[in-house]
FILOTI-696271 format. One record per residue: z negated, x, y of N, C-alpha, C, CB in turn; residue in one letter; residue number from 1. Coordinates in Angstrom, 2 decimals. Atoms other than C-alpha are relative to their C-alpha. Glycine has a CB too. Example, Ala and Ser with C-alpha at 12.3 -4.5 7.8 and 13.67 -1.06 7.14 Angstrom:
<kolkes>
    n.up  n.east n.north   ca.up ca.east ca.north    c.up  c.east c.north   cb.up cb.east cb.north aa   i
    0.00    0.89   -1.19   -7.80   12.30    -4.50    0.00    0.90    1.20   -1.25   -0.99     0.03  a   1
    0.06   -0.82   -1.19   -7.14   13.67    -1.06   -0.73   -0.77    1.09    1.42    0.41     0.46  s   2
</kolkes>
This chain:
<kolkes>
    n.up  n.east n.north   ca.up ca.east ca.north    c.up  c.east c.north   cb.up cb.east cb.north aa   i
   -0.16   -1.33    0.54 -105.25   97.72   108.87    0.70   -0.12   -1.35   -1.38    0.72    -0.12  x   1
   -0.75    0.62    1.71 -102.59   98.08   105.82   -0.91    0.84   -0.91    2.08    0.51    -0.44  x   2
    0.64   -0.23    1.01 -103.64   98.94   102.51   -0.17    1.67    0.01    0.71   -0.67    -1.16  x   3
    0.11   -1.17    0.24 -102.63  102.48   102.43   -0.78    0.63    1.41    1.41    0.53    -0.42  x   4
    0.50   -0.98   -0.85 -104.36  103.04   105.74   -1.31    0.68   -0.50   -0.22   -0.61     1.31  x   5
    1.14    0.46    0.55 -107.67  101.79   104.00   -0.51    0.80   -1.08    0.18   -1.24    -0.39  x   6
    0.17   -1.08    0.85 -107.34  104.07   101.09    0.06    1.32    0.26    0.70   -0.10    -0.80  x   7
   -0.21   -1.27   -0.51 -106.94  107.00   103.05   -1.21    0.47    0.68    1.13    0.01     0.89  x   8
    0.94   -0.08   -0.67 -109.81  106.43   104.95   -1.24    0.29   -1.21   -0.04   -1.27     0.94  x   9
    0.89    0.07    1.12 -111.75  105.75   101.41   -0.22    1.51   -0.58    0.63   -1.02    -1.11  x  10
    0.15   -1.13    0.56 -110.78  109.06   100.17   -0.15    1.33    0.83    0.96    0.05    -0.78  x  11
    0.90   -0.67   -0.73 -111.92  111.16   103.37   -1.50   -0.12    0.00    0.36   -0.18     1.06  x  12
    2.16   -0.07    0.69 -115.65  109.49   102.71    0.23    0.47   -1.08   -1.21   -1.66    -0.40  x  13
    0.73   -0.67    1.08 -115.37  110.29    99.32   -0.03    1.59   -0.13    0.54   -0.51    -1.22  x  14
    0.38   -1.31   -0.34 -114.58  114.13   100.34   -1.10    0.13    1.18    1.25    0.72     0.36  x  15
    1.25   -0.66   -0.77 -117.43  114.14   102.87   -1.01   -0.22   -0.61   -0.31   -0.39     1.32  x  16
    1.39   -0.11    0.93 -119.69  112.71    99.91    0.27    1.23   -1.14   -0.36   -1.67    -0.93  x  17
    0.30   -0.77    0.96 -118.74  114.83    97.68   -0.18    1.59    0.41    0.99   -0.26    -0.96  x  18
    0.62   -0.89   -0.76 -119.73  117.81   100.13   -0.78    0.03    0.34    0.22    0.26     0.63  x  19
    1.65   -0.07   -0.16 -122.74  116.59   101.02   -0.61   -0.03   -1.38   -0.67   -1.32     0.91  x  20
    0.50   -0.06    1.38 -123.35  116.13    97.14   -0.28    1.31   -0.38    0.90   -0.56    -0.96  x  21
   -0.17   -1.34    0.41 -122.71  119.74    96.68   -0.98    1.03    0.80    1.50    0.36     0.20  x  22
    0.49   -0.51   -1.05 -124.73  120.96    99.57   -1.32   -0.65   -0.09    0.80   -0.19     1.21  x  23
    1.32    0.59    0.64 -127.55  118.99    98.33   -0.37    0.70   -1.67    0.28   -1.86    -0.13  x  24
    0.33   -1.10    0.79 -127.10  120.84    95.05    0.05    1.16    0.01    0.34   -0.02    -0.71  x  25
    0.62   -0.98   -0.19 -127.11  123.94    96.43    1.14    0.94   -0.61   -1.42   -0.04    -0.56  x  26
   -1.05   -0.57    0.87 -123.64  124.49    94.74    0.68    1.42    0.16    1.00   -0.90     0.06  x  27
   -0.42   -1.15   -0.46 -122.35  127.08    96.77   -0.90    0.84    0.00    0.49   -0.04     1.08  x  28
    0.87   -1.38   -0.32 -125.32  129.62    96.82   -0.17    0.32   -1.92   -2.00   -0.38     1.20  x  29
    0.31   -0.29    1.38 -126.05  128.95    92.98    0.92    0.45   -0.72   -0.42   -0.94    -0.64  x  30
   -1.38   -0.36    1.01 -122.72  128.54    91.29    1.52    0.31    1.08    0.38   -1.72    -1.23  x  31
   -1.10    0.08   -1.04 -120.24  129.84    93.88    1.48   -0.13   -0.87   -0.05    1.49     1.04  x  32
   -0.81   -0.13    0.64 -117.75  130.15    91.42    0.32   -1.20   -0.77   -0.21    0.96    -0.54  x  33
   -0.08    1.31    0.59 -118.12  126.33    89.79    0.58   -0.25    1.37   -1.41   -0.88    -0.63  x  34
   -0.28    1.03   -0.93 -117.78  125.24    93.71    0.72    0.65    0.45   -0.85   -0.62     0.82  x  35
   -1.17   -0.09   -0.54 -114.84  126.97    94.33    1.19   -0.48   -1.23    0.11    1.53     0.58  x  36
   -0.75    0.58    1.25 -113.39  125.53    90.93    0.15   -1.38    0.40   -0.81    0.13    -1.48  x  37
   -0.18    1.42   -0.49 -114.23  122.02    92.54    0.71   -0.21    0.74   -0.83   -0.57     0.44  x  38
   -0.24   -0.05   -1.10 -113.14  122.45    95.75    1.64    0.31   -0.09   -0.96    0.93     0.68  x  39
   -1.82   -0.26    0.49 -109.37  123.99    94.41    0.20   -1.52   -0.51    0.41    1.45    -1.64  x  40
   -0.64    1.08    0.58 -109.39  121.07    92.18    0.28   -1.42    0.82   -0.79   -0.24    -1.12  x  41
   -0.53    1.27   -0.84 -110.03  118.21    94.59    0.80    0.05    1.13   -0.99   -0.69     0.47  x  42
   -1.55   -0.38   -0.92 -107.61  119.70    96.97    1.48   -0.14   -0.82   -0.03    1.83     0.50  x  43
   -0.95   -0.34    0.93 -105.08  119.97    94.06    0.40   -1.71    0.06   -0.60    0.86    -1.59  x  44
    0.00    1.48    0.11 -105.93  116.24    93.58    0.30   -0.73    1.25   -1.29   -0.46    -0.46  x  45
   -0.30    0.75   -1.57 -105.62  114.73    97.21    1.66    0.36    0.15   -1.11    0.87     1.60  x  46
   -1.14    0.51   -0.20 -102.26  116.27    97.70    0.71   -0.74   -1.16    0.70    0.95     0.48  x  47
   -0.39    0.80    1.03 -101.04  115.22    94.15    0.09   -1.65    0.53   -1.06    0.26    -1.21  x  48
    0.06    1.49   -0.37 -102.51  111.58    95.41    0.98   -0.26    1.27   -1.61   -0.45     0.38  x  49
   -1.07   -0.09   -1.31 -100.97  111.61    98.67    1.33    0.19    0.04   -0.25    0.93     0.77  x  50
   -1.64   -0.30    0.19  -97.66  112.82    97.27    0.34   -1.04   -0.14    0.61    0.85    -1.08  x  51
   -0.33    1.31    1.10  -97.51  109.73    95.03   -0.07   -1.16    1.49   -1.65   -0.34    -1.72  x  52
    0.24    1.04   -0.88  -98.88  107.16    97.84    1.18    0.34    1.10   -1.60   -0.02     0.59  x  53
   -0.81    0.16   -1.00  -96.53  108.08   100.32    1.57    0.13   -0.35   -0.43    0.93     0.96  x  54
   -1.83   -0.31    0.57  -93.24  108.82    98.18    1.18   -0.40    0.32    0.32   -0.35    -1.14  x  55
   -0.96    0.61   -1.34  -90.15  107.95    99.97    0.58   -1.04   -1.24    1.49    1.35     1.06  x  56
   -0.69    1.21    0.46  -89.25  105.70    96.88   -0.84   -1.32   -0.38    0.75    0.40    -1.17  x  57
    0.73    1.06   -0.27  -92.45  103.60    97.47    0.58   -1.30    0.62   -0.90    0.46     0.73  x  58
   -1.02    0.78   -1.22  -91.13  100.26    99.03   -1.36    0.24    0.98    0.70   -2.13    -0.31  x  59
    0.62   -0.08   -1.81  -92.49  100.28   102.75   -0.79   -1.19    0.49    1.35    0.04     1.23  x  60
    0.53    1.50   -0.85  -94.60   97.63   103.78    0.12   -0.58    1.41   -1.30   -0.05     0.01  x  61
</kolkes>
């Protein structure tokens, strides 16, 4: 498995922990408005990351 498959995979667990994190705090019923501030942001962040990791002037492995 190459590297970038490996990191891709890493940062789908860390969005299903950090949904069960949130859902364990109760984020959405308490602060709906913090966990839609999260939820924009780490979407904002994944493609940002993903832009960068896959950039067509990456070399290609």
């Amino acid at each position: 498995m190459s590297t970038q498959r490996m990191i891709e995979w890493l940062v789908l667990a860390a969005t299903a922990g950090l949904l069960m994190l949130m859902k364990w705090l109760h984020l959405g019923v308490i602060h709906y408005n913090w966990f839609m501030i999260i939820l924009i942001a780490w979407c904002l962040g994944l493609v940002v990351f993903f832009r960068v990791i896959s950039s067509p002037y990456r070399e290609k492995e």
